[in-house]
Structure formats: structure tokens, C-alpha cells
C-alpha positions as CSV (number, residue, x, y, z in Angstrom):
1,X,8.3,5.6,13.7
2,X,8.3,6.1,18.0
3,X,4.8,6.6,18.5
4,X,5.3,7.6,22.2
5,X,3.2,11.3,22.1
6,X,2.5,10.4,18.3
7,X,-0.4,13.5,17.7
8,X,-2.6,10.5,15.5
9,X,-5.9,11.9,13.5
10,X,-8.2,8.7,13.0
11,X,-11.0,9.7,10.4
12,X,-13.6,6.8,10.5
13,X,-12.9,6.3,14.0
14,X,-16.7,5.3,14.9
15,X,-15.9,2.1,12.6
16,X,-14.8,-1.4,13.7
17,X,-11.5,-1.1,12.6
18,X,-10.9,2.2,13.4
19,X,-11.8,2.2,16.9
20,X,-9.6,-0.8,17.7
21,X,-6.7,1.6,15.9
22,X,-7.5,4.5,18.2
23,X,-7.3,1.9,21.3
24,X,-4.2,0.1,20.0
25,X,-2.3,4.0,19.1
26,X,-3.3,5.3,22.9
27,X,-1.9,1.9,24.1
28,X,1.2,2.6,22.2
29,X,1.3,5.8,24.3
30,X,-0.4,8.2,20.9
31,X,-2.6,11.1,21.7
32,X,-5.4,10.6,19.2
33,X,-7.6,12.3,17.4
34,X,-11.3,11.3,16.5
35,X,-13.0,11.7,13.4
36,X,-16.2,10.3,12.0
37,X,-20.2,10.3,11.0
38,X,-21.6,8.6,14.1
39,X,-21.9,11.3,16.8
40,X,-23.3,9.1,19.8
41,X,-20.1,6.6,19.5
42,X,-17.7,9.6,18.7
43,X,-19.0,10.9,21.5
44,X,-18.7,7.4,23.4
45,X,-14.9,7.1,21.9
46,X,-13.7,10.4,22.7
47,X,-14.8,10.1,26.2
48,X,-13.3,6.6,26.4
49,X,-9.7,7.8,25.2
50,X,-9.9,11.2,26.3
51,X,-9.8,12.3,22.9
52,X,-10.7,15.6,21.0
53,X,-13.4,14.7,18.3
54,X,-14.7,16.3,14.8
55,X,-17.5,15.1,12.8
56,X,-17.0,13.9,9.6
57,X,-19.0,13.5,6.4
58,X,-17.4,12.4,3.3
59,X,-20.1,13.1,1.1
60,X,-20.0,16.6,2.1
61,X,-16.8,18.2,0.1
62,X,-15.9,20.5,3.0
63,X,-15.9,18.3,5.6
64,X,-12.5,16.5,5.5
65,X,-10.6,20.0,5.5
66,X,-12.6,21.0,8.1
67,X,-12.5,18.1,10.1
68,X,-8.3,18.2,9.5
69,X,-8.2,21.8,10.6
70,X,-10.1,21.2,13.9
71,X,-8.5,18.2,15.0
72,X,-4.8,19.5,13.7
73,X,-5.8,22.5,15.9
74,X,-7.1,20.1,19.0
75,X,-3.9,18.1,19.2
76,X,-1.4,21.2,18.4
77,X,-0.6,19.4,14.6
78,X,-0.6,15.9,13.6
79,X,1.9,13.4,13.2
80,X,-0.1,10.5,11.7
81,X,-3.1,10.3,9.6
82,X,-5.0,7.0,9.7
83,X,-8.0,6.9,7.1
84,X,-10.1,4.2,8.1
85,X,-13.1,5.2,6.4
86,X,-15.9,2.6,3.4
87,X,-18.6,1.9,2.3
88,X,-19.1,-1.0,0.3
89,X,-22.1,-2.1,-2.2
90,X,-23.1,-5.5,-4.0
91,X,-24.2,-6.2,-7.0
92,X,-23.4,-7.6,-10.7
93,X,-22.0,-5.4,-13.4
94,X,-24.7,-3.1,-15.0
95,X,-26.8,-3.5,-11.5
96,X,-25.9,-0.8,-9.6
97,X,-27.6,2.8,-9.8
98,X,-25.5,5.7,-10.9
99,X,-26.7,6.9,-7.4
100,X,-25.0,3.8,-5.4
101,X,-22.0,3.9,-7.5
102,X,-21.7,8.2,-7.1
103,X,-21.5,7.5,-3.1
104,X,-19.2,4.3,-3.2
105,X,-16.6,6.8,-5.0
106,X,-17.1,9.4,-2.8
107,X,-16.8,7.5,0.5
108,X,-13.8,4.9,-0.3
109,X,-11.9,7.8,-3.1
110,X,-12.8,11.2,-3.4
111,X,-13.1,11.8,0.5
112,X,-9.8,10.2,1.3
113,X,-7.7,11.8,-1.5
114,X,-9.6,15.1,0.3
115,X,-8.2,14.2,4.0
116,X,-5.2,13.1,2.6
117,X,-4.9,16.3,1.1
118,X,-5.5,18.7,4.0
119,X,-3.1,16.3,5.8
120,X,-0.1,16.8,3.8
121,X,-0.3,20.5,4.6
122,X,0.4,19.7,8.1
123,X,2.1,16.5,8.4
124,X,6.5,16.7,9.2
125,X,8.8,14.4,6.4
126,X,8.7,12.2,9.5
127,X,5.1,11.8,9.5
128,X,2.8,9.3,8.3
129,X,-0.3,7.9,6.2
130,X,-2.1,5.0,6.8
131,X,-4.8,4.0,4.1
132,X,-7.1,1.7,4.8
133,X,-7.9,-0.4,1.4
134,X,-8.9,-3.8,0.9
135,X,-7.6,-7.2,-0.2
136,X,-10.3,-6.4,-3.2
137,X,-7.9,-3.8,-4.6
138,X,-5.1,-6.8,-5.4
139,X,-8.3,-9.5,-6.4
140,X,-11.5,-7.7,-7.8
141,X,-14.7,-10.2,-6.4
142,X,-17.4,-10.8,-8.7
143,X,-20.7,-9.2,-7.4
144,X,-17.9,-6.2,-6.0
145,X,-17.2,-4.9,-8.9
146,X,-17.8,-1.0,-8.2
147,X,-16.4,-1.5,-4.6
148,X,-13.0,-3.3,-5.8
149,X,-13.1,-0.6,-8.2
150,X,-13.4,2.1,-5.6
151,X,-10.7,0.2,-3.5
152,X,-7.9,-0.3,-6.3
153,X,-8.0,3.2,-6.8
154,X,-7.6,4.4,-3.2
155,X,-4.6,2.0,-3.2
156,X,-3.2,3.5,-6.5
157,X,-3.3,7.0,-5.3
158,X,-1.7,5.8,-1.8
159,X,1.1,4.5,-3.9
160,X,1.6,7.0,-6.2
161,X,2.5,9.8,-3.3
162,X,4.5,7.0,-2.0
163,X,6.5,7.6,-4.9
164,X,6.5,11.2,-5.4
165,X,7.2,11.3,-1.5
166,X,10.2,8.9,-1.1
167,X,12.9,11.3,-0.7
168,X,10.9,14.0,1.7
169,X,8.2,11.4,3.3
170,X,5.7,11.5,5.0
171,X,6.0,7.5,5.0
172,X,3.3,6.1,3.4
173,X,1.9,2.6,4.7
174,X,-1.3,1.0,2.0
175,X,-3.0,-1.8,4.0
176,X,-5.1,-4.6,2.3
177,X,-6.4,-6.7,4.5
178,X,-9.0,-9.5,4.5
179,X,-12.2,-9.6,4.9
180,X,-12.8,-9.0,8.4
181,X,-15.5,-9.5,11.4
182,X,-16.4,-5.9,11.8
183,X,-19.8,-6.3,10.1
184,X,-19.2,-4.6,7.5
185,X,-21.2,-6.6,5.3
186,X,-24.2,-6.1,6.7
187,X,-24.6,-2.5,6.1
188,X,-24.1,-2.1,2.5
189,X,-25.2,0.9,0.3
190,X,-27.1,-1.6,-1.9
191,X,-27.1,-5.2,-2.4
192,X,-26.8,-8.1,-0.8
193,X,-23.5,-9.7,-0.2
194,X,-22.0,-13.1,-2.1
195,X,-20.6,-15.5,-0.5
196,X,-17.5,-14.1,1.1
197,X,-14.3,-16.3,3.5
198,X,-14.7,-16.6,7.3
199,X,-13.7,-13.4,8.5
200,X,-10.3,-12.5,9.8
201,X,-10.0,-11.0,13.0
202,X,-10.1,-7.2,13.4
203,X,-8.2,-6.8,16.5
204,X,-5.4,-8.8,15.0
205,X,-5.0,-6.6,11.6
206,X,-5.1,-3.4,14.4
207,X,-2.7,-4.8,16.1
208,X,-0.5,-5.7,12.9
209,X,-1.1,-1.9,11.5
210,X,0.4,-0.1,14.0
211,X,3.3,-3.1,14.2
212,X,4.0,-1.8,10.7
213,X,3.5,2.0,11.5
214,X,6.2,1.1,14.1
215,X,8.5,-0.4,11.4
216,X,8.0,2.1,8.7
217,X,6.2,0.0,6.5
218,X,4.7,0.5,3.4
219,X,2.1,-2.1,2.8
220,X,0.3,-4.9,4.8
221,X,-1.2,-7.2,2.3
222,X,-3.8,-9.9,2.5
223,X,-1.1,-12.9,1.2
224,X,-3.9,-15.6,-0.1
225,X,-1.0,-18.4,-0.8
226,X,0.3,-17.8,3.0
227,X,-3.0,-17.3,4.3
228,X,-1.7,-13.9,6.4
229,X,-1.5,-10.7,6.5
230,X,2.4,-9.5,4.5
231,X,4.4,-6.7,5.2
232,X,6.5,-4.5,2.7
């Protein structure tokens, strides 16, 4: 995919991960869209990149095709949707509340199938949809059971539009990558977390996403035998 003037929509763009995307797509020469909760570093972001910005609440069922509408209407459509949006949770089997486990579905699931959704609406066959899962969707972790969970599924829906989209696109890229040093283990819904691998580095998997956005890829996968991120 040329990227050059690429109208990119990044929902969880106040995350680690998805504010090294929005930096790596403007590098490529994107226009980007900002989406997400935090309104002082959306704020921060879209002054940073020069970038139109939307709130975005995922536990709020409106919000992702409103959020799509604005930012489709800021950038004069869109081209690429990026969903770089969790929320992760730790605990045993049978130790998480209803409560906890509600969210976690509605954060890494329900609120992405919503913006993915809306997206589809306005996205050309030449467009594309990047998913951000997890290496936990290929290798549930005990202790992450609801969160793999959450994650497998987001990667099964991902790759069942892949299928029902292969002869009219968009192109449809599912990435699962390692754990990473964005934090994200320290900000859990509930729970502490287990012992988890040294962290990869973010930068590096942003880096390798748009690589394969590039390419036309449709998955970068956390390889545990090669030790690296693989792409399909």
C-alpha cells in the first residue's frame, strides 16, 4: 500500500504503541487521524503531528461511530484504520468479577468490531485494517485467561473479514506481537501481573507494522521458536 497522503485514523492513539504508529505513518508521509480516552495527551499528540483529534470511549457504544464520522469528516475520508486500543486484567480462572471481565470484552472486542464497523463504510477496496492483538491470542498465559480470551477473539474476527474480504479488500493486516515495554502491565483493570518475558521493544514492532502495511501483509506474529516478530 503507498502511504504517501495515506488519510490514517489511529483509535488508541494516546497509547504507547499507538503513538509511535501515528509518528512512524506521518514519517511515512500519512496524514493521521487521532483517536482516544486521554484528552491532555490527545491534545499533546495532535498538536505534535498536526493532527485532527476525536475522543474515544469504548465502553460507551456510541462512541466509535462517532469518533469514525468526525475523524473521516476531518481528514476528507480514510484510507487506513489502525485499532490500537486494550485493556488487560490478571487473575486465575474463577477470580475475576463479572464486572472486570464485562470491560475487558468491551475494550479489546466489542469496541473494535464497533470501529471496525463504521470503518468499512468508508474505507476504498484499496484500503486497510490494522488490528492490534496480542501474542496471547496464538498462546493463552495462565493467570490471562479472560484477556487471551478477549484477544483470540479480536484476532478471529480480524480474520474472518479477511476472508469474506479477499476478492474486494480492504486488506486486512492481524498483528500479534510480544509483550512489549509500553507499560502496559502496570495499569491493569484488576490483578496483579505473573511473571511475564523481558519486553520487546515498541518502537521496533511500530516500525515493523507499517513495514507490513507497506507490503500488504496480513499478519505479523510473535514467532516464539525464532524469537521475532513473522510476517504473512
Amino acid at each position: 500500500m503507498e502511504l504517501q497522503d495515506a488519510r490514517c485514523l489511529i483509535a488508541g492513539a494516546t497509547g504507547a504503541l499507538g503513538g509511535l504508529l501515528a509518528r512512524e505513518l506521518v514519517t511515512a508521509g500519512a496524514q493521521v487521524g487521532l483517536a482516544g480516552r486521554d484528552e491532555r495527551r490527545l491534545a499533546a499528540l495532535g498538536g505534535e503531528l498536526s493532527a485532527p483529534t476525536a475522543r474515544l470511549e469504548l465502553l460507551e457504544p456510541d462512541s466509535p461511530g462517532r469518533c469514525v464520522d468526525e475523524l473521516a469528516a476531518a481528514l476528507g475520508g480514510v484510507d487506513v484504520l489502525v485499532v490500537a486500543t486494550g485493556a488487560v486484567a490478571f487473575g486465575p480462572v474463577g477470580t475475576l468479577s463479572a464486572e472486570v471481565r464485562r470491560r475487558l470484552f468491551e475494550i479489546n472486542v466489542l469496541g473494535p468490531m464497533a470501529l471496525i464497523d463504521a470503518a468499512l463504510e468508508r474505507l476504498s477496496p484499496d484500503g486497510a485494517i490494522v488490528a492490534l492483538s496480542a501474542i496471547v491470542a496464538d498462546h493463552p498465559t495462565a493467570g490471562m485467561a479472560a484477556y487471551s480470551s478477549a484477544k483470540a477473539a479480536l484476532s478471529a474476527y480480524v480474520s474472518a473479514l479477511r476472508r469474506e474480504r479477499r476478492r474486494a479488500g480492504p486488506t486486512v493486516l492481524d498483528v500479534r506481537p510480544q509483550h512489549l515495554d509500553t507499560g502496559f502491565e502496570s495499569r491493569p483493570l484488576a490483578g496483579g501481573a505473573p511473571k511475564l518475558p523481558a519486553p520487546g521493544n515498541a518502537h521496533e514492532v511500530a516500525v515493523a507494522i507499517v513495514g507490513a502495511l507497506r507490503e500488504d501483509r496480513r499478519e505479523l506474529a510473535y514467532d516464539l521458536r525464532a524469537q521475532a516478530l513473522v510476517a504473512a
